[in-house]
N, C-alpha and C positions, 0 to 999 in steps of 0.2 A: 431556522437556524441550522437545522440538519441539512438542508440544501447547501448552506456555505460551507459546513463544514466537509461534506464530499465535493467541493469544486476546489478546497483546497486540498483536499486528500490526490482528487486529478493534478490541480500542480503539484504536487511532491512526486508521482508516480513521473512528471515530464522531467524534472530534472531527476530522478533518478537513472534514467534512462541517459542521460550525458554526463553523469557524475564519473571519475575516473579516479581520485581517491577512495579508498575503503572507509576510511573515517568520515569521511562523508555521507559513504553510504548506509554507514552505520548509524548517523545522528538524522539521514531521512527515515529510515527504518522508525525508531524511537520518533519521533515529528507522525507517524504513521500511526504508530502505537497511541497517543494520545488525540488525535485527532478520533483513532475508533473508539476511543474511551467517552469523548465526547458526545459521538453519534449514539452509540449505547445506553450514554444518560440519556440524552435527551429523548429517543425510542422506546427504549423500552419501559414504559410507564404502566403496562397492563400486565405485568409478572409480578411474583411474587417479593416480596423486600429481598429474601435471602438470596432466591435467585439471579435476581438482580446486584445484590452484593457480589456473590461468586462470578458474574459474568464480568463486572465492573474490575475486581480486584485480579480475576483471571487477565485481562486486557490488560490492566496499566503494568501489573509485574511480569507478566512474558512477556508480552508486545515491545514493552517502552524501556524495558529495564533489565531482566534478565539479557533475553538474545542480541540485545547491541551491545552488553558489559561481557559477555562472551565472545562475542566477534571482537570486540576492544582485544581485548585478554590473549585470542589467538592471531591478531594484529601487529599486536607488541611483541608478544613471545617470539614470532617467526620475522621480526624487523622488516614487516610490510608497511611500502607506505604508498603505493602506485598499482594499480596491475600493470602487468606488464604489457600485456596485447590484447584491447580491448577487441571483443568478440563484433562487436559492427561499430561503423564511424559514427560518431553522433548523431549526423544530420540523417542517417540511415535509421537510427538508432528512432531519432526525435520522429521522423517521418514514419516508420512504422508503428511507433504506438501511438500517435493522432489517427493515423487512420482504424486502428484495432478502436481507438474513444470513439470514432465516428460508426466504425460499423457494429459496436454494443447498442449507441445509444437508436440506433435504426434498426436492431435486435429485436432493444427491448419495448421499441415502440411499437412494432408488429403481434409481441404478445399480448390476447385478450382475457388472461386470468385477473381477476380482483386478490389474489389472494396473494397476491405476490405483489413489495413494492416495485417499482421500474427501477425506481434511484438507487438503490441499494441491488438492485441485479446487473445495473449496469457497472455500478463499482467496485464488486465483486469478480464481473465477466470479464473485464480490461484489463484487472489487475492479476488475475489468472493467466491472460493472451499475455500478457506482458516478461510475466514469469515464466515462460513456455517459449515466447519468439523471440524476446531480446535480450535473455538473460546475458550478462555482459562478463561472468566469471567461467568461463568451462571448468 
């Protein structure tokens, strides 16, 4: 189940990458936010209840709820509804982080530690490249 739900987490991260509204980007943001609330349940099953609460409740109210009701808030306030000049064209956009998916998942298929999941370094590692190469707001 945690497998679908990081290949849906990958499609969010693709259309984030072409999205050109902010309120869009904000309600993938939050879509992000619960999808890691979910991989979280479903993972972490060998922690503590409490820690596991805190990790749970930390995820769904910043992730999902706080920072998109903040980006809402300074959205509205400054009568943003478009950026203006998106930082690369989509297909540029789309094309670079397929290839950042492909070259994590042949990353993390070259590491030989056990102690580290793949799925979760790869989701992590994209999503990092992603924020780094195609951030779309200067």
């Amino acid at each position: 189940m945690s497998n679908v739900l990081l290949i849906l987490f990958t499609i969010s991260l693709l259309q984030l990458a072409i999205a050109e509204r902010l309120s869009t980007y904000t309600k993938i943001i939050a879509f992000q936010g619960v999808i890691l609330f979910g991989v979280a349940f479903i993972e972490l099953i060998n922690i503590s209840p409490l820690n596991l609460t805190f990790i749970l409740l930390e995820t769904i109210i910043f992730k999902s709820i706080a920072v998109p009701m903040f980006l809402n808030y300074v959205i509205k306030r400054n009568k943003i509804s478009r950026d203006s000049e998106p930082f690369l064209s989509n297909f540029i956009s789309l094309f670079v982080i397929t290839m950042i998916i492909i070259g994590t998942f042949i990353l993390s298929n070259s590491i030989d530690d056990t102690s580290i999941h793949k799925i979760f370094f790869c989701s992590v590692t994209f999503y990092t490249f992603y924020r780094i190469v195609c951030y779309r707001y200067p």
